[in-house]
N, C-alpha and C positions, 0 to 999 in steps of 0.2 A: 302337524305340519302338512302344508296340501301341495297337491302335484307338482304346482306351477312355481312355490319355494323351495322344494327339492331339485327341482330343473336348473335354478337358479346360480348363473355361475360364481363362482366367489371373487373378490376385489383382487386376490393375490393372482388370477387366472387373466383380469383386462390390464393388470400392470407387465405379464408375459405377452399378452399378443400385442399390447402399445410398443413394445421394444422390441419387434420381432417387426410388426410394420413397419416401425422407421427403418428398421436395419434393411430392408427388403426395400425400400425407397431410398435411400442412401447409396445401397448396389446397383440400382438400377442406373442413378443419375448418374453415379463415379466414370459408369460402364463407358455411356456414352459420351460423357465429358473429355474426359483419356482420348476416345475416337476421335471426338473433333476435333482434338488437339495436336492429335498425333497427323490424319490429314491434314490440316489446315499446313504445318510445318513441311509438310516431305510433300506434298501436292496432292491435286485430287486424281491423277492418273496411279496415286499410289494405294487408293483406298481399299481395292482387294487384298492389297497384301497386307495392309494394315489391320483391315476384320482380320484376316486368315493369324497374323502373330497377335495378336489381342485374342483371340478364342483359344490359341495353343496355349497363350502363358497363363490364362483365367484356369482351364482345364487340367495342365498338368498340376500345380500344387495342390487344387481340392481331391483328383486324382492318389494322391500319393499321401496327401495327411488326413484323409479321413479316416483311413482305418486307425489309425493311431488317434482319431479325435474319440471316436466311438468308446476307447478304452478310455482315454479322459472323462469322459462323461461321467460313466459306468464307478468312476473310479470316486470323483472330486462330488461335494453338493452342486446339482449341478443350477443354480441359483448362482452359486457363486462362480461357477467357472463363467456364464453369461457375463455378471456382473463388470469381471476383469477383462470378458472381452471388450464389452462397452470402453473400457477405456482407452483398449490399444485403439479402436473406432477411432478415437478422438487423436492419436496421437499420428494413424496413417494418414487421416485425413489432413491433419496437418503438414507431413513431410510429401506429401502428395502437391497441398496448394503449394509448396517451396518449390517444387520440383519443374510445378507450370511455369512459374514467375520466372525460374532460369531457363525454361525452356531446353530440358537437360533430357533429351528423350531418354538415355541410359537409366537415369534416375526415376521418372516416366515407367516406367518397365520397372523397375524394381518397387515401386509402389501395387501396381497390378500384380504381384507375387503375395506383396503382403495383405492386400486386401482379398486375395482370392484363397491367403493363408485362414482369415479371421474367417471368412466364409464357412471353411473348410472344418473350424472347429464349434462353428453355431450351430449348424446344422442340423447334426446331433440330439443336441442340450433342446434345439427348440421344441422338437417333437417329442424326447423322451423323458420332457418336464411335465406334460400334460397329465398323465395320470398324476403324477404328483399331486397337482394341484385340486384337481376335480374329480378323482375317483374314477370310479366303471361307471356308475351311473349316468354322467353324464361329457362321457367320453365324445357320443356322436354329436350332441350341442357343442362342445367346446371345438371342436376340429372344422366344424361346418366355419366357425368365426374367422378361425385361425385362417382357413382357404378363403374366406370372403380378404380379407381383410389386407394376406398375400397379393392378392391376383389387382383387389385396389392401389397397393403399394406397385404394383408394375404398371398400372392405369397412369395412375400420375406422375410416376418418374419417365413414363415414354414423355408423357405429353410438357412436362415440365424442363426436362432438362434442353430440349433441343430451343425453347421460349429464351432459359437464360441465358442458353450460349449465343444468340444471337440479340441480348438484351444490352449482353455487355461487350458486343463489340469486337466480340474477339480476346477478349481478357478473360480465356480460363478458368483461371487462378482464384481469380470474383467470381466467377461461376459457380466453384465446386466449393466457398466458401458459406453457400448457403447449405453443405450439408452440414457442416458442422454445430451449429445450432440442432436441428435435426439429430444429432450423436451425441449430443450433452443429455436432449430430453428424452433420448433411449437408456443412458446411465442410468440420469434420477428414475427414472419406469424400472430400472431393473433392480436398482437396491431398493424398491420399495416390494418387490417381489417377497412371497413369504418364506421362510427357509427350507429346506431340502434335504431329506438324508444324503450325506457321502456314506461308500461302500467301501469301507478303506482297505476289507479283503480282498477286493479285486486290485489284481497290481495292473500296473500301466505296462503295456505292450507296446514295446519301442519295434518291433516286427510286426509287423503289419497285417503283413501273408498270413503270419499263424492265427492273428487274431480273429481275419475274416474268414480262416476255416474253418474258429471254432464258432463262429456262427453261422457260417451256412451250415454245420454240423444241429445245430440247431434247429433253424428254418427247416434242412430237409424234414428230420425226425415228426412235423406235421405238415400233413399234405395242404390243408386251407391256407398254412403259415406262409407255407412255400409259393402257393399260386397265388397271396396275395403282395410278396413282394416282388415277383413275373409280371403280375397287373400292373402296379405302381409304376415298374420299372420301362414297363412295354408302355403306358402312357405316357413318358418323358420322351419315346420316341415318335411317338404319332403327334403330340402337343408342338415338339420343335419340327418336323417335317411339318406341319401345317402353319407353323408361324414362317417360315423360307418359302413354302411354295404359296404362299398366299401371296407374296408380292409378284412371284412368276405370274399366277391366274390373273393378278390386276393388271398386270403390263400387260397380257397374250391377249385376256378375254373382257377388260372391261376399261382398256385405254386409258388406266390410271399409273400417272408416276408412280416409281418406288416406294416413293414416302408416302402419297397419299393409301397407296396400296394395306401400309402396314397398320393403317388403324382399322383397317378388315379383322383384323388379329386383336383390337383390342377392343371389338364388340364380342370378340369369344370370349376375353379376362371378363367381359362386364357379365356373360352369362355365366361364365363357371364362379365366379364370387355368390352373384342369386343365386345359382342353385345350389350350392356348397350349403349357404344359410338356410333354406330352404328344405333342404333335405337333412340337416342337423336339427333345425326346430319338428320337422314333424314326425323323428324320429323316438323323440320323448328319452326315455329310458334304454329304448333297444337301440342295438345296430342291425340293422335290417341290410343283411345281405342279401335279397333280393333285388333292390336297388342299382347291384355291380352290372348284371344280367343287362337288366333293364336299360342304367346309363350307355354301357357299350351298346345294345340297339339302336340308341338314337342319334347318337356317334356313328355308327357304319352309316344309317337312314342319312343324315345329312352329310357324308363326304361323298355318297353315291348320287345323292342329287348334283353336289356341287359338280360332279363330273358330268353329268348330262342336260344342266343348264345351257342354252345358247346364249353365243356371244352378248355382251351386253345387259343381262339382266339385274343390275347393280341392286332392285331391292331385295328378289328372293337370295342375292348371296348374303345380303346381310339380315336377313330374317334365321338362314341356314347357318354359317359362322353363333350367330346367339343362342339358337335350340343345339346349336354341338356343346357352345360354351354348357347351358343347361344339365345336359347331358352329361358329360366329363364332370359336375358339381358333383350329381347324384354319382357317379362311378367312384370319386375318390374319398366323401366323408365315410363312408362301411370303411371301405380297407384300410385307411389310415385309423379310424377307431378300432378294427378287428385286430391289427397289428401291433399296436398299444395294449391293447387287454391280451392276446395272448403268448408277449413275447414275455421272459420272465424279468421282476424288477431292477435286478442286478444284471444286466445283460441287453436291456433295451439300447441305450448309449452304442452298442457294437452291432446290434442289429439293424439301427435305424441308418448308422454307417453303413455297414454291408449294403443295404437299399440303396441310398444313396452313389457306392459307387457302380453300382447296376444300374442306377438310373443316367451317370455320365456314360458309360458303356451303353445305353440306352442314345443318346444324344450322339454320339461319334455314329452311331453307326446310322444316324437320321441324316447325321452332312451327308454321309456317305450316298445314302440311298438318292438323296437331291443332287447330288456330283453325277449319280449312275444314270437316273430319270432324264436328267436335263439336259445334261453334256454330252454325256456317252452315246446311251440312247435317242438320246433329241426327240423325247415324247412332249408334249405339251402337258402343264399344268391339270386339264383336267383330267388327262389319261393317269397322271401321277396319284391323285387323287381319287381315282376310280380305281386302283391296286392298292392302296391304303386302307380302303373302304373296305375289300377282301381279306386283309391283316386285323380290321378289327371283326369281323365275319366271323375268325380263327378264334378270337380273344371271347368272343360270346359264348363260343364253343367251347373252350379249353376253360372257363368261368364256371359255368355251369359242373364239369366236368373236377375240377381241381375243389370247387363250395361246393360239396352235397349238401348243404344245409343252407344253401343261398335261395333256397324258394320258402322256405317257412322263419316266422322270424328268430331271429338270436335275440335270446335276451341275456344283460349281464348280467355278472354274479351280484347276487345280491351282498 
């Protein structure tokens, strides 16, 4: 068998990321479909407060059932716990479109509980299916797809959902009705998924707190383990602090509305998808933590120019937005592969939770820092951006420092 068939991912591995896409473009549309809904009904002087209860309600349930998702993983095949999410997909999305058609904001809200419930239990299962399916071998190909193919499904659920809300007139309901096709063809993807060990020695932890202790009990006990869900976690907050202040710098420094502002953000998705891929295919067999180093350089390099561009310079920001996206690829396929291969099999499910709820504690505290930059201090966009730029400065430093082994390559177990 030659290199390039061993590389080779298996059919049970694109039937996980086809249903992991759709579900990731499905979230996205819901997201804003709900928004426009919820504005359009209460007015547009309400729209702040409307993001602001729409972020709180999204946030708290993944908040509080991930740790208990992590133990489900861990617990059930996690094949099959995907599987049945796929169908509650289908069944929120359907008390969801009811919910537009009476125009029942109460109900409205309680759909966003349950979809940010389903969230809250994928999450998990998505990432800590992967070795399942495709071994160590070719961990860093397979994760390189999975972030390409993520950051696509956010590409076209920005750009798609705001088209059909304004296709249909105002009728929601027929909106968010096109996801549902969309959640039927993530089902069939996911029972066609190949089957999974369940660990039925691990019991389900209805406590939460104890469960993410006994994985950061974990994480700590290896220093890379640790710095590599810090990394992860610490990019969830520079990622969303530069999708919010990217429409500041449009409005401040390049006299672009809000909206058109926001697709500055999603020539980053288009770069972090390429380099995800990119950096998965020329990784072969290893995970090349060198790579971490290297992405965060080019990351602080482009937030530090985007701070000392003048006024007006709309191409080099969107040349800089693309090599970050770049950048940020190569930074996340190592540590998403090194965090896969070295958490243990029966435990990944609790760990990839633990990360994940560091990554929302990651994101709270990015409003915050944009609440602190903006409001508080009434620094502009680019100065925001030019102390960001010194956070990830920090992050290349403490990388190098937390991966001793991040300058020569890692190779997996054979």
């Amino acid at each position: 068998m030659n290199a390039s068939e061993t590389l080779r991912l298996p059919m049970t591995f694109w039937w996980a990321n086809f249903a992991q896409f759709g579900s990731a473009l499905n979230d996205v549309m819901f997201k804003f479909i709900v928004i426009y809904a919820l504005i359009a009904w209460q007015g547009s002087e309400y729209a702040p407060q409307v993001l602001a209860s729409v972020g709180i309600t999204l946030a708290l349930p993944v908040i509080l059932i991930l740790p208990i998702a992590g133990s489900v993983a861990d617990h059930f095949s996690k094949r099959s716990v995907i599987a049945t999410l796929k169908v509650s997909e289908i069944l929120i999305l359907g008390f969801t479109v009811i919910s537009l058609t009476l125009q029942n904001v109460a109900l409205v809200y309680v759909s966003i509980v349950l979809m940010a419930s389903h969230y809250a239990f994928f999450t998990p299962c998505k990432f800590a299916i992967i070795p399942e399916l495709v071994g160590d071998l070719r961990l860093s190909r397979a994760n390189g797809h999975i972030q390409l193919f993520t950051f696509l499904a956010l590409l076209l659920g920005t750009l798609l959902a705001p088209r059909l809300s304004l296709a249909m007139n105002g009728s929601y309901d027929l909106a968010l009705c096109f996801c549902i096709p969309i959640a039927v063809s993530n089902l069939i993807c996911a029972v066609r998924i190949g089957k999974t060990p369940a660990h039925m020695q691990r019991k389900i932890r209805i406590n939460g707190a104890r469960m993410i202790l006994k994985a950061l009990n974990i994480i700590r006990s290896q220093r890379s383990l640790l710095g590599s869900v810090l990394a992860i976690s610490l990019f969830s907050l520079i990622a969303v602090y530069c999708q919010m202040n990217i429409i500041n710098y449009g409005s401040e420094h390049l006299s672009m509305s809000p909206e058109v502002s926001t697709y500055l953000f999603l020539v980053a998705a288009v770069g972090i998808g390429i380099g995800s891929l990119i950096t998965g295919l020329i990784s072969g067999k290893s995970i090349v933590l060198a790579y971490i180093p290297a992405g965060s350089a080019i990351m602080f390099a482009c937030l530090a120019i985007l701070g000392l561009l003048p006024d007006g310079a709309l191409v080099p920001v969107g040349i800089c937005m693309l090599v970050f996206g770049l950048g940020a690829g190569a930074y996340l396929v190592p540590l998403e592969s090194y965090l896969q291969l070295k958490s243990p099999s029966d435990r990944i499910g609790s760990i990839k939770a633990t990360n994940g709820l560091m990554n929302w504690v990651g994101i709270l505290i990015a409003s915050g820092l944009v609440h602190l930059f903006s409001t508080i201090l009434e620094l502009h966009a680019k100065t925001g951006f030019l102390l960001l730029s010194l956070l990830l400065f920090g992050l290349f430093v403490s990388t190098l420092w937390l991966h001793p082994d991040c300058r020569p390559k890692f190779r997996s177990r054979a």
